[in-house]
One Martini backbone bead per residue (centre of mass of N, CA, C, O) as a GRO file, in nm:
protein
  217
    1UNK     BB    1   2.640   0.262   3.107
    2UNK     BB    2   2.953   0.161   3.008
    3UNK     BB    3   2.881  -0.042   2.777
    4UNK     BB    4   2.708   0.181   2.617
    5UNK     BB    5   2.822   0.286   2.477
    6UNK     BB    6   2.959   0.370   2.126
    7UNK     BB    7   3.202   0.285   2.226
    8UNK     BB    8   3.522   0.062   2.339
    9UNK     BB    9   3.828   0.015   2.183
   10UNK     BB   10   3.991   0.203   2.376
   11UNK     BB   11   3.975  -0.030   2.626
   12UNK     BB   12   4.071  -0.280   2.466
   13UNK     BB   13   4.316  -0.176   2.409
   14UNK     BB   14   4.425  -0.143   2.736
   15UNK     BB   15   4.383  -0.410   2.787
   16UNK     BB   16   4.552  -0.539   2.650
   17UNK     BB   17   4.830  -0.349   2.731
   18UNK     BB   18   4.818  -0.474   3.002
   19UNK     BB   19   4.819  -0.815   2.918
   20UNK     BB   20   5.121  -0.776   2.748
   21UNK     BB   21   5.267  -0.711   3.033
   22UNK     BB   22   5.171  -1.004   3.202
   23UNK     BB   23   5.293  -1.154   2.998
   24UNK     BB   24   5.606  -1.038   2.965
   25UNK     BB   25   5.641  -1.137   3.270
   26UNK     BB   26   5.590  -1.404   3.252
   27UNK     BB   27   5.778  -1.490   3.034
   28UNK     BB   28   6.055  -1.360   3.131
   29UNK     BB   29   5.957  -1.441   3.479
   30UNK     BB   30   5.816  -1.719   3.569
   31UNK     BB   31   5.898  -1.754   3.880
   32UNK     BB   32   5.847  -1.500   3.985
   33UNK     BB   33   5.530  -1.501   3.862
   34UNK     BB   34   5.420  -1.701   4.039
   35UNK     BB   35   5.518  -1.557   4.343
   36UNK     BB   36   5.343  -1.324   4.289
   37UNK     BB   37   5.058  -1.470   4.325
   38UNK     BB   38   5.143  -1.564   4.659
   39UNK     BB   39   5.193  -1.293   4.831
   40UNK     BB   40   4.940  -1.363   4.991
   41UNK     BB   41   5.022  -1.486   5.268
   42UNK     BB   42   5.331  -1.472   5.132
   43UNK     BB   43   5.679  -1.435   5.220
   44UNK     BB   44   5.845  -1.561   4.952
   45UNK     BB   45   5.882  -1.312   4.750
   46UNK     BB   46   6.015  -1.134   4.931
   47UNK     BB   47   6.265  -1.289   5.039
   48UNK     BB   48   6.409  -1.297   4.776
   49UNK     BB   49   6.355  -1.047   4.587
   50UNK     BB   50   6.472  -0.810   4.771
   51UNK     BB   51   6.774  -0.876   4.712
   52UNK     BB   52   6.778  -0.879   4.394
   53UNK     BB   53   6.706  -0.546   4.385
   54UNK     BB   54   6.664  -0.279   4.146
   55UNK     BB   55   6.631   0.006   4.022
   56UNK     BB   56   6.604  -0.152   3.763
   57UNK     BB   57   6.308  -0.342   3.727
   58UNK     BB   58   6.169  -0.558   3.479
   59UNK     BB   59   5.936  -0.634   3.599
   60UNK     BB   60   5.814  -0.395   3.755
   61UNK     BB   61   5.785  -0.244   3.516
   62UNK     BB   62   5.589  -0.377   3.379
   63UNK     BB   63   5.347  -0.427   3.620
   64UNK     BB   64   5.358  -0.068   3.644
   65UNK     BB   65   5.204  -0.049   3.357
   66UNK     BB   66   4.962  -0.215   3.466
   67UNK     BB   67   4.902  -0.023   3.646
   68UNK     BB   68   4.828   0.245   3.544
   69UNK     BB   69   4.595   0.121   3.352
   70UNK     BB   70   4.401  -0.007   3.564
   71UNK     BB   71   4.391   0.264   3.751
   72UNK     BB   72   4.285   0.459   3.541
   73UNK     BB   73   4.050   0.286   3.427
   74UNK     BB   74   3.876   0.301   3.678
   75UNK     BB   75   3.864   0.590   3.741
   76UNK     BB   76   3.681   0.620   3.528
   77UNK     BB   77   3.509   0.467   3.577
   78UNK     BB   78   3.371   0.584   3.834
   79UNK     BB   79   3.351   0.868   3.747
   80UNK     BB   80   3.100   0.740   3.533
   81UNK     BB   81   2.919   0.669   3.779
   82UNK     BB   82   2.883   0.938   3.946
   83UNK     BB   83   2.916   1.101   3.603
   84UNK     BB   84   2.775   1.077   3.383
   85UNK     BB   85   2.905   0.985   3.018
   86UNK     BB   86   2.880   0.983   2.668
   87UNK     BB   87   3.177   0.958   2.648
   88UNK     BB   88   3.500   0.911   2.537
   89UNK     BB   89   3.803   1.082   2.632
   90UNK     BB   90   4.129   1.053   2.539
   91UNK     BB   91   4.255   1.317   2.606
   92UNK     BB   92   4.153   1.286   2.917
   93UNK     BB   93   4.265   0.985   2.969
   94UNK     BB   94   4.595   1.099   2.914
   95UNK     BB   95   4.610   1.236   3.122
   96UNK     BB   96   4.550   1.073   3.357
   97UNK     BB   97   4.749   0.844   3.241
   98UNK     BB   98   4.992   1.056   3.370
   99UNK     BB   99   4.942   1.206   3.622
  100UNK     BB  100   4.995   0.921   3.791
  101UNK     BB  101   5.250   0.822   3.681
  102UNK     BB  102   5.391   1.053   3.815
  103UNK     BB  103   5.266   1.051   4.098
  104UNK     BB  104   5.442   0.781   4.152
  105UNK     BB  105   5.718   0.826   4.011
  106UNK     BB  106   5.808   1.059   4.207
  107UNK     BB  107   5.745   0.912   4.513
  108UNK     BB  108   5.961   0.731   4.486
  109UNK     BB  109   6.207   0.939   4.464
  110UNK     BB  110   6.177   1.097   4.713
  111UNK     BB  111   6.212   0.827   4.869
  112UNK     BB  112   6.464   0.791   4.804
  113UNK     BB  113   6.610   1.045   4.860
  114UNK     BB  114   6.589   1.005   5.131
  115UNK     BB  115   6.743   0.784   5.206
  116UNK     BB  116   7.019   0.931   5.085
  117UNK     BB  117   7.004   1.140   5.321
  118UNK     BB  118   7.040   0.951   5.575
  119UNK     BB  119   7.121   0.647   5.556
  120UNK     BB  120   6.889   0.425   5.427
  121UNK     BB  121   6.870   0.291   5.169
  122UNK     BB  122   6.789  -0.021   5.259
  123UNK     BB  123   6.530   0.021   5.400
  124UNK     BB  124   6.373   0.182   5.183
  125UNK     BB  125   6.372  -0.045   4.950
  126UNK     BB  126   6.251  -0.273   5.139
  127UNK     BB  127   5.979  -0.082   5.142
  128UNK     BB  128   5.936  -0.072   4.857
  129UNK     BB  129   5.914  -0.304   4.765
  130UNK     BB  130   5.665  -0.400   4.952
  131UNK     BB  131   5.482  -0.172   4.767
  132UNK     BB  132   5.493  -0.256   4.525
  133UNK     BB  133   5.401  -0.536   4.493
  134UNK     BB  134   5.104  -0.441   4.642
  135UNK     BB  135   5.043  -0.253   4.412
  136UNK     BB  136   5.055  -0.459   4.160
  137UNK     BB  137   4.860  -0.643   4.282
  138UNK     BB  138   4.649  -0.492   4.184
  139UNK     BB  139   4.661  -0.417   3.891
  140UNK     BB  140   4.623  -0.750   3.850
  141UNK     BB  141   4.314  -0.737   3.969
  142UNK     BB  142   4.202  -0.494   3.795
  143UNK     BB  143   4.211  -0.604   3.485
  144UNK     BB  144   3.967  -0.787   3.520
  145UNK     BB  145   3.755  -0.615   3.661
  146UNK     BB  146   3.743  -0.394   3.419
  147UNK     BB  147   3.617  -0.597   3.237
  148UNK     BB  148   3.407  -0.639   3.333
  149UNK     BB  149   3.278  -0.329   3.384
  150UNK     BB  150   3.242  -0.305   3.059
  151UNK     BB  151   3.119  -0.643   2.959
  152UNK     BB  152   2.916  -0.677   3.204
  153UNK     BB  153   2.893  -0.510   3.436
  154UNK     BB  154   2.747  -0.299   3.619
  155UNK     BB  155   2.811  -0.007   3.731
  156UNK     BB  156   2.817   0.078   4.083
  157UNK     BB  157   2.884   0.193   4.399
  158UNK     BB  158   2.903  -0.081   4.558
  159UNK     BB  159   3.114  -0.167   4.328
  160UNK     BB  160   3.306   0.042   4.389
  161UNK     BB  161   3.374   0.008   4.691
  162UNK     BB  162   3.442  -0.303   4.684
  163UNK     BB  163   3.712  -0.233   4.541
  164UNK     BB  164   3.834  -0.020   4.679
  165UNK     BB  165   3.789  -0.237   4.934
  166UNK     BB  166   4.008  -0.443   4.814
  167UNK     BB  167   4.284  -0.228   4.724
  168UNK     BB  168   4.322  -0.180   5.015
  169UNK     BB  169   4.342  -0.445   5.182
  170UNK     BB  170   4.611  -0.504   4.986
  171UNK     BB  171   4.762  -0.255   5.129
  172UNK     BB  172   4.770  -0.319   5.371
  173UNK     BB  173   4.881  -0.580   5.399
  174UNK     BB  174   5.154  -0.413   5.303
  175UNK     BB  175   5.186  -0.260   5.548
  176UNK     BB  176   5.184  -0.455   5.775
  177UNK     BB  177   5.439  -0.597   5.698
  178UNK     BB  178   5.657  -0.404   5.699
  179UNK     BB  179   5.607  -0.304   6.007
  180UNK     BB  180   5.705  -0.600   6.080
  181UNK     BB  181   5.996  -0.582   5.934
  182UNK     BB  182   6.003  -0.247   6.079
  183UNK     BB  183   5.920  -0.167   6.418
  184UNK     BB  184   6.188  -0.092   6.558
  185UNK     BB  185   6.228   0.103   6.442
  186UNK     BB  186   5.959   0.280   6.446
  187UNK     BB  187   5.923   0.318   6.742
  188UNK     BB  188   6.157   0.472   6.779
  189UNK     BB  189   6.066   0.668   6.490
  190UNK     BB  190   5.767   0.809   6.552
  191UNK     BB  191   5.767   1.095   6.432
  192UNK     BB  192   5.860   1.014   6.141
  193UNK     BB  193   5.641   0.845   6.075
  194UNK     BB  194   5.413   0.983   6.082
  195UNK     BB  195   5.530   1.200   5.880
  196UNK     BB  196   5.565   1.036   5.622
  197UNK     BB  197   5.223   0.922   5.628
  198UNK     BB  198   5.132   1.250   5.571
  199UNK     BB  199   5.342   1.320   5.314
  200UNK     BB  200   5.376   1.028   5.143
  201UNK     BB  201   5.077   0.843   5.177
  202UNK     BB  202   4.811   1.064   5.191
  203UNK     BB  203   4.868   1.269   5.053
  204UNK     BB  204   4.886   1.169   4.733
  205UNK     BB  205   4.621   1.050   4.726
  206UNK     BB  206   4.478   1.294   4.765
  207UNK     BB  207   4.612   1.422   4.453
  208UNK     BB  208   4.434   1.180   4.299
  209UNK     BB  209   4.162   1.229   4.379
  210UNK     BB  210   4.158   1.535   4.286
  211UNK     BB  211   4.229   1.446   3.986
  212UNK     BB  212   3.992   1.250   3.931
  213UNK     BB  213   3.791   1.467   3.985
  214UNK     BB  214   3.919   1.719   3.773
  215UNK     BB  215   4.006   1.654   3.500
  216UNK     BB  216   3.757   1.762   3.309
  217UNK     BB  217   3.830   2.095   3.370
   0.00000   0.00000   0.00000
């Protein structure tokens, strides 16, 4: 059992600096962090703040930071669910929160850099910022399902596999999104779009599953 360790302090402290990142993202971005909650099911959150999307943008830095760590937190749990492990250790969950947040933020630079290359930076922008979003939301969802599983709920396979399931259709759904508001294009460019998929969207995260399965070696 996770809540079974000899120690929680430092989830405790990791789950609180999740919190402290989506405070300041509610609290700075108050109407911003609203329209972010409903963004399941209502396309008002997209259709607003595409338009005012910026390199650097402090919500979603904000947001993106409680990503990395709601994301390595969870990898963890899961990670000792499937092989149990007698004890929390710091200096290799700080390797796993380091090497997803560059897996993440190379991916991004990456899609930039492409978009920049062929003279699309508009389309990809539009697309980046649709996966971001519910990316984000993911890690939002996520954080609550943490802290159940660290001080309440026993993690279990059937429950691991249901949130995975559960972050998958969220993913899913914001990419249903963007294909239906880029579909005539990618319809278009079919050949392309598929290399994208396999290229940019399948492989990293397979290199995150060897990442999260390998880390401890």
């Amino acid at each position: 059992m996770l809540r079974n360790f000899v120690t929680n302090e430092w989830f405790t402290v990791f789950i609180v600096l999740g919190l402290v990142f989506i405070t300041l993202s509610k609290f700075l971005y108050a109407y911003r962090f609203k329209d972010f909650l409903a963004v399941i099911g209502n396309s008002k959150y997209l259709k607003i703040y595409t338009r005012d999307q910026k390199f650097v943008d402090g919500f979603d830095m904000l947001m993106f930071f409680n990503l990395i760590i709601s994301v390595s937190l969870f990898s963890y749990i899961a990670y000792s669910s499937f092989i149990p492990s007698s004890e929390f250790d710091l200096q290799d969950f700080f390797k796993l929160l380091f090497g997803i947040g560059v897996l993440f933020l190379i991916k991004v630079l990456f899609e930039r850099l492409i978009g920049s290359l062929f003279e699309i930076d508009g389309l990809i922008d539009s697309y980046l910022f649709q996966k971001t979003t519910y990316k984000n939301y993911s890690g939002f969802i996520l954080l609550p399902i943490n802290a159940l599983l660290i001080y309440s709920i026993t993690p279990s396979k059937p429950i691991i596999y249901a949130i995975i399931g559960l972050i998958v259709l969220i993913n899913l759904i914001g990419f249903i999104t963007s294909f239906k508001n880029h579909q005539k294009l990618l319809f278009n460019n079919l050949f392309y779009f598929i290399l994208y998929l396999c290229a940019l969207e399948i492989g990293p995260y397979l290199i995150l599953y060897k990442l999260i399965t390998n880390y401890k070696v």
